[in-house]
C-alpha positions in Angstrom: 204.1 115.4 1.9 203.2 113.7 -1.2 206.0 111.1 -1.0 205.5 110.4 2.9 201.6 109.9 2.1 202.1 107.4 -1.3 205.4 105.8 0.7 202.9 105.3 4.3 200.0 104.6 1.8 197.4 106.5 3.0 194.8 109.3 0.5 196.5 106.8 -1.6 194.4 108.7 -4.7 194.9 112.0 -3.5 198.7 111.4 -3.3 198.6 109.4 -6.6 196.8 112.3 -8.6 199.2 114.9 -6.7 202.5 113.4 -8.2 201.2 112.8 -11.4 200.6 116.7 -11.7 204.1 117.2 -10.5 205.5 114.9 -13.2 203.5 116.8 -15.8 205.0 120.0 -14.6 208.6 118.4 -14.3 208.2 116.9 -17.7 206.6 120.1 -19.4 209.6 122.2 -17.9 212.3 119.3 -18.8 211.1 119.4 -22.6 210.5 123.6 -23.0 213.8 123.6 -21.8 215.0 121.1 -24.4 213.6 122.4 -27.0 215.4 125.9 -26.0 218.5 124.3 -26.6 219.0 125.4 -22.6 221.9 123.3 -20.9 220.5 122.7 -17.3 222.2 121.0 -14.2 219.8 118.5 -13.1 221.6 118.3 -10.0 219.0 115.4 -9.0 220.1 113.9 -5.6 223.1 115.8 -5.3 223.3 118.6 -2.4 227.0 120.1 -3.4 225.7 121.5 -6.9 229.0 119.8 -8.5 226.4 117.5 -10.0 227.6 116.8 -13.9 224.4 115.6 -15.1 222.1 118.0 -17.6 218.5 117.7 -17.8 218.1 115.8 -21.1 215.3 113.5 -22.9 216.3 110.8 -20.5 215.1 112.6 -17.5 212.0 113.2 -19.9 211.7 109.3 -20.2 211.9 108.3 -16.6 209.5 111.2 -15.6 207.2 109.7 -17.6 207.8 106.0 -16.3 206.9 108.1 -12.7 204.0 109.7 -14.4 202.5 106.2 -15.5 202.8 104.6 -12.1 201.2 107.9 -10.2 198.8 107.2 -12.6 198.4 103.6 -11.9 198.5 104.6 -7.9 195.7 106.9 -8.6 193.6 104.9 -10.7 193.6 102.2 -8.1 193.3 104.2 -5.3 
């Protein structure tokens, strides 16, 4: 619902402030994980599960490039 409200633009600020939670959560989840030394598929966009990807610091990074513009999206509102 999140995604359909900031792609449709409307509760622009409630949407904005929504995702940036969920990027926070995603990103405090991606880095306990890292820390653990836990190898994780990331299976991000892929519906098989044959997805070779691991969650890593990169994942991290662009989560936080997401977190910034929800932030931006809120802010603006």
């Amino acid at each position: 619902m999140t995604g359909v409200a900031l792609i449709l633009g409307v509760w622009r600020r409630a949407a904005g402030l929504l995702s940036a939670a969920l990027f926070l959560a995603f990103m405090v989840a991606i880095a306990q994980a890292q820390i653990r030394g836990l190898e994780i598929g990331c299976g991000c966009f892929d519906v098989s599960g044959a997805s070779d990807s691991e969650v890593g610091w990169d994942l991290f990074a662009r989560d936080a490039l997401y977190l910034a513009a929800s932030v931006l999206i809120w802010r603006k509102g």
